[in-house]
VEXLUM-724770 format. One record per atom (N, C-alpha, C, O): x, y, z; residue in one letter. Coordinates in steps of 0.02 Angstrom, whole numbers, padded with zeros to 5 digits, always signed. Example, Ala and Ser with C-alpha at 12.3 -4.5 7.8 and 13.67 -1.06 7.14 Angstrom:
// residues 2
+00660-00284+00390A+00615-00225+00390A+00660-00165+00390A+00712-00166+00423A+00642-00112+00354S+00684-00053+00357S+00645+00002+00394S+00670+00057+00402S
// end
This chain:
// residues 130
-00243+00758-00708X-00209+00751-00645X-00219+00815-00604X-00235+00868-00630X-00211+00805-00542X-00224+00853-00483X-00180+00902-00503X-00123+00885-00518X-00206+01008-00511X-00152+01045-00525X-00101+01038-00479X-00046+01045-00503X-00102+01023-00407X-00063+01012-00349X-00032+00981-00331X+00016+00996-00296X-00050+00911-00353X+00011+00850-00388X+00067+00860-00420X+00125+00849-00406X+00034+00891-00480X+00071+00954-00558X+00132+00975-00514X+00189+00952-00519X+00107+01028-00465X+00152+01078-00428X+00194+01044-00400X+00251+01067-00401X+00181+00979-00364X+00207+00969-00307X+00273+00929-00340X+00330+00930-00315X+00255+00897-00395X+00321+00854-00419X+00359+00892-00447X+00416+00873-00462X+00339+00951-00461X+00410+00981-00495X+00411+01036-00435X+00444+01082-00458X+00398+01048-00390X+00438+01086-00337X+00487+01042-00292X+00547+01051-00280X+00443+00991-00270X+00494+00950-00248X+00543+00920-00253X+00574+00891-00210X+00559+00929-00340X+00625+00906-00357X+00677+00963-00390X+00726+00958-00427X+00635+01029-00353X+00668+01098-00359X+00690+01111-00278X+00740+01144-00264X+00659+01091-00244X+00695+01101-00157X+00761+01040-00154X+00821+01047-00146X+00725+00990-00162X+00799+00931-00164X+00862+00964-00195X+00914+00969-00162X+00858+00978-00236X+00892+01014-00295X+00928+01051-00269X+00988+01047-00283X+00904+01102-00220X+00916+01171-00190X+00941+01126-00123X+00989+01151-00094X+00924+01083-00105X+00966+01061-00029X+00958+00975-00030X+00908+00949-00005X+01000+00944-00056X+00998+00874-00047X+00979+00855+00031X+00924+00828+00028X+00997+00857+00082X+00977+00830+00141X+00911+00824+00152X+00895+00775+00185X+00856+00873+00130X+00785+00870+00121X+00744+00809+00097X+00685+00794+00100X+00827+00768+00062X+00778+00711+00037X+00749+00665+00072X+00694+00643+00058X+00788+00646+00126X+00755+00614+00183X+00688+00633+00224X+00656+00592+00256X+00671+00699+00219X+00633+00727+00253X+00555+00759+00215X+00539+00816+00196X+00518+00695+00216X+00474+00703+00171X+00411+00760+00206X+00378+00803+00177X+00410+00745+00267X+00351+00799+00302X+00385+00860+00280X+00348+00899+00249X+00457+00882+00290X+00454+00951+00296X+00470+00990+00216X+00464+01050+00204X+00489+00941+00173X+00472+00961+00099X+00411+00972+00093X+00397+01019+00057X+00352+00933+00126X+00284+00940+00093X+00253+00998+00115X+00215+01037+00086X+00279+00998+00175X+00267+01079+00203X+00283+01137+00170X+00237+01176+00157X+00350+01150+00151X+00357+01194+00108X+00337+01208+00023X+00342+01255-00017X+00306+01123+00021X+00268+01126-00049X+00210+01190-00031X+00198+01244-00060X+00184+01158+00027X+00113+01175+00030X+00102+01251+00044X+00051+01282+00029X+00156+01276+00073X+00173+01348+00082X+00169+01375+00035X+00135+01427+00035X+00212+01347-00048X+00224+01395-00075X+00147+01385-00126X+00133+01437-00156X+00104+01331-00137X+00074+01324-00152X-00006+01364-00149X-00052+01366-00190X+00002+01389-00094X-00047+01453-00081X-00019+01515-00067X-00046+01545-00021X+00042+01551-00101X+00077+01609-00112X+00052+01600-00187X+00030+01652-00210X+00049+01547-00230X+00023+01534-00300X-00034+01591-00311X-00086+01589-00278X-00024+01634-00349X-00094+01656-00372X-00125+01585-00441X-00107+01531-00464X-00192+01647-00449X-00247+01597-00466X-00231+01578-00552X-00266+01536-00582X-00179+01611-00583X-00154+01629-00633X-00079+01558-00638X-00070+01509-00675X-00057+01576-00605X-00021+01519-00605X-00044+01454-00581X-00002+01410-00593X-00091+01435-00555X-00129+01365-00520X-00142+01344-00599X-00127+01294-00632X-00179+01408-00616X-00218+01374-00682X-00157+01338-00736X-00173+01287-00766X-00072+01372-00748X-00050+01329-00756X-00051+01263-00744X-00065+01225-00791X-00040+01242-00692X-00024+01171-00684X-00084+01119-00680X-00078+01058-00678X-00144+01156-00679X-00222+01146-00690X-00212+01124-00761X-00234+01068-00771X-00176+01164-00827X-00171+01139-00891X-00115+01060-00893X-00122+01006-00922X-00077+01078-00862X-00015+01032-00863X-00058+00965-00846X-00063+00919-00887X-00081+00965-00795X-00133+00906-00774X-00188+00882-00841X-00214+00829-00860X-00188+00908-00849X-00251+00887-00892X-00208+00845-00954X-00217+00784-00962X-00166+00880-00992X-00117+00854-01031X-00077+00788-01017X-00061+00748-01062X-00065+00782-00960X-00025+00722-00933X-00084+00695-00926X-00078+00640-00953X-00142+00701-00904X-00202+00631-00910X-00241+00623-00981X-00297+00598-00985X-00209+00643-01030X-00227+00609-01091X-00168+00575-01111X-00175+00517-01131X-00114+00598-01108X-00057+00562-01131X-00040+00502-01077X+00014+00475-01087X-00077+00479-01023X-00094+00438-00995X-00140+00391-01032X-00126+00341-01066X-00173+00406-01025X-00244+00381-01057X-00216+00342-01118X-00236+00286-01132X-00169+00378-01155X-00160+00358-01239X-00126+00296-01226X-00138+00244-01257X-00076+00305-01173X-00015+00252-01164X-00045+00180-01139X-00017+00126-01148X-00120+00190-01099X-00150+00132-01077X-00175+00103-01133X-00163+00044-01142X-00204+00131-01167X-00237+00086-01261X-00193+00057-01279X-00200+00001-01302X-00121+00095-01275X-00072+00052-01329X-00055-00022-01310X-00042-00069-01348X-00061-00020-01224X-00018-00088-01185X-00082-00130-01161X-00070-00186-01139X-00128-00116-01163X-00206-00152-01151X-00187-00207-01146X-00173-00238-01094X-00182-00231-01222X-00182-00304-01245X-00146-00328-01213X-00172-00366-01172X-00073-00323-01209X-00019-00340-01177X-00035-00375-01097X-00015-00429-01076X-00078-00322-01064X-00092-00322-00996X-00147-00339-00983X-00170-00330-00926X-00184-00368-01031X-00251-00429-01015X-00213-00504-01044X-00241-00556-01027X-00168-00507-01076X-00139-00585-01070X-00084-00577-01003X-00091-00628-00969X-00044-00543-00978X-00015-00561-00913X-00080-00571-00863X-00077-00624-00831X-00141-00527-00851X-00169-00567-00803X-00222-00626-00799X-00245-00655-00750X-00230-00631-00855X-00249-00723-00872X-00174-00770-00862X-00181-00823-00833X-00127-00758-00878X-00078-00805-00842X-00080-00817-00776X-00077-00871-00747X-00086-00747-00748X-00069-00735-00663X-00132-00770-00621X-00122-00783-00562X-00190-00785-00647X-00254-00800-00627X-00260-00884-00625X-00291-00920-00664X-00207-00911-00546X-00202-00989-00544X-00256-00980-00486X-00293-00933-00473X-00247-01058-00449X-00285-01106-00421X-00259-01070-00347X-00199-01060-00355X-00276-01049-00287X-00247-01043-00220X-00233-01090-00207X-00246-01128-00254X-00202-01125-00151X-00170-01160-00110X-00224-01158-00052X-00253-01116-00018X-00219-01237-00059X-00258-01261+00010X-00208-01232+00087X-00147-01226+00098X-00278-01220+00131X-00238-01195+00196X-00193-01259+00229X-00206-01319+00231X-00146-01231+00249X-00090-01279+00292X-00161-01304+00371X-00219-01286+00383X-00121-01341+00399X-00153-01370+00464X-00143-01329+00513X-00183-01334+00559X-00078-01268+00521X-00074-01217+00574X-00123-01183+00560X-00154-01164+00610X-00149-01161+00496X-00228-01108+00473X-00259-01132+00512X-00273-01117+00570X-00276-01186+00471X-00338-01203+00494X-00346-01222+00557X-00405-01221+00574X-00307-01242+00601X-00303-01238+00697X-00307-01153+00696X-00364-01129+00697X-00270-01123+00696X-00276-01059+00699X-00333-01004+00696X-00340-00953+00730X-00378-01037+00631X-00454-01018+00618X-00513-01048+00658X-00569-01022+00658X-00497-01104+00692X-00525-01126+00749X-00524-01102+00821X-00573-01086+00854X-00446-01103+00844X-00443-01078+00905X-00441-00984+00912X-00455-00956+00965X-00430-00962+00874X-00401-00886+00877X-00476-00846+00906X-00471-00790+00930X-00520-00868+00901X-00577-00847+00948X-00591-00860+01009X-00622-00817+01039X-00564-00948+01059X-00544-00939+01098X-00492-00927+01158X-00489-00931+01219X-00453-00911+01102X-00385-00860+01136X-00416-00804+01146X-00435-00794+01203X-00433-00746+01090X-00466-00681+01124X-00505-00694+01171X-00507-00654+01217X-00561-00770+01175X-00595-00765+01215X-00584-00745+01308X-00604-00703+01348X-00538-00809+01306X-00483-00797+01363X-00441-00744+01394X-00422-00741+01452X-00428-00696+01340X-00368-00655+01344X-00439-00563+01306X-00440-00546+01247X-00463-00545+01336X-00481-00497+01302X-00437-00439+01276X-00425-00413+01222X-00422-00432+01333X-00350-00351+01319X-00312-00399+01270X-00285-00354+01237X-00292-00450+01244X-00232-00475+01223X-00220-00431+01145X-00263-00422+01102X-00147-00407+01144X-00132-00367+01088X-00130-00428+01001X-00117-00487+01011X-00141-00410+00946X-00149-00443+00892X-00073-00509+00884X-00072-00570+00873X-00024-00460+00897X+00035-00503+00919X+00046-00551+00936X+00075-00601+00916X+00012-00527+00993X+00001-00591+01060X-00027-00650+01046X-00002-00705+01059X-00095-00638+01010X-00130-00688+00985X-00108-00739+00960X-00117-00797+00979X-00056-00709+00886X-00005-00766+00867X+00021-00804+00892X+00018-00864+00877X+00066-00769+00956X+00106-00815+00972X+00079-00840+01023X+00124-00831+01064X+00039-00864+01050X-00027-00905+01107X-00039-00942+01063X-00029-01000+01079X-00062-00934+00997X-00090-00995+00947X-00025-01037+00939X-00032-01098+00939X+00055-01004+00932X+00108-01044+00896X+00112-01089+00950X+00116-01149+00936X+00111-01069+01014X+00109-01111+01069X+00080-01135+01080X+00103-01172+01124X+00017-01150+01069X-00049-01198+01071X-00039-01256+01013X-00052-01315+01022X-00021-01235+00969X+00014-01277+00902X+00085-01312+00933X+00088-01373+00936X+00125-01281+00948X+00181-01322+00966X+00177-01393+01029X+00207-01445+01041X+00119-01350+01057X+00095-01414+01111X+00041-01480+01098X+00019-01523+01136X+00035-01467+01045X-00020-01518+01005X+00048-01596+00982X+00109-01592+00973X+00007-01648+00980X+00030-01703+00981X+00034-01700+00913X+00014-01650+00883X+00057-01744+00888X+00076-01760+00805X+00001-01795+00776X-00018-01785+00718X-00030-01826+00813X-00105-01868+00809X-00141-01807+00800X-00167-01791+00746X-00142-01760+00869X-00190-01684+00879X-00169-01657+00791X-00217-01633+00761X-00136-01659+00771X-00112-01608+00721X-00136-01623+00652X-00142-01583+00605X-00150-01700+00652X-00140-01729+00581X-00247-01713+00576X-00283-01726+00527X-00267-01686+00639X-00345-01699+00631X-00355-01637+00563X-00392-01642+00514X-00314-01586+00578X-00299-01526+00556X-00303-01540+00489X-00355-01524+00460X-00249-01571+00450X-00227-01558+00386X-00269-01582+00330X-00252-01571+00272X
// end
């Protein structure tokens, strides 16, 4: 693991520590990570340079043990998708000429021009869809 990672998780839960309100305030903790992080001489980096290395084998070990475990959950998890609904697939049709029409139009917008193009479709127009 990164020595700076190393540093950063156990300083950061040495400033919280030192001032709970900081917890909300993730820019200006990281700031003062990063401050104190190059006051670090090269002597202490190399600490947490060791610490890293240690935590990515005892990583490493913990993934062998649960392997097995976690190649039968994702053969369970590995079904069939779902056919697209009839709003998709109108949607994958027209949504090119809506931008066409509308160039500036924001991603937003798009949507809701298609929901309205959909809501104005006949029940016949709709069923061509599904």
């Amino acid at each position: 693991m990164n020595p700076y990672i190393v540093f950063s998780m156990e300083k950061r839960k040495e400033l919280i520590a030192e001032n709970p309100s900081m917890k909300s305030d993730i820019g200006g903790v990281s700031k003062l990570i990063g401050k104190a992080w190059k006051e670090l001489s090269a002597a202490e980096k190399e600490k947490y340079s060791k610490k890293g290395a240690s935590m990515k084998t005892k990583k490493k070990s913990k993934k062998s043990k649960v392997s097995d475990e976690v190649e039968v959950k994702k053969t369970r998890k590995s079904g069939k998708k779902r056919a697209l609904s009839g709003f998709m697939k109108f949607c994958q049709k027209e949504r090119a000429s809506v931008m066409k029409e509308n160039p500036n139009i924001k991603f937003t917008e798009v949507g809701k021009e298609l929901g309205k193009r959909w809501q104005a479709l006949s029940e016949g127009e709709k069923k061509k869809f599904a």
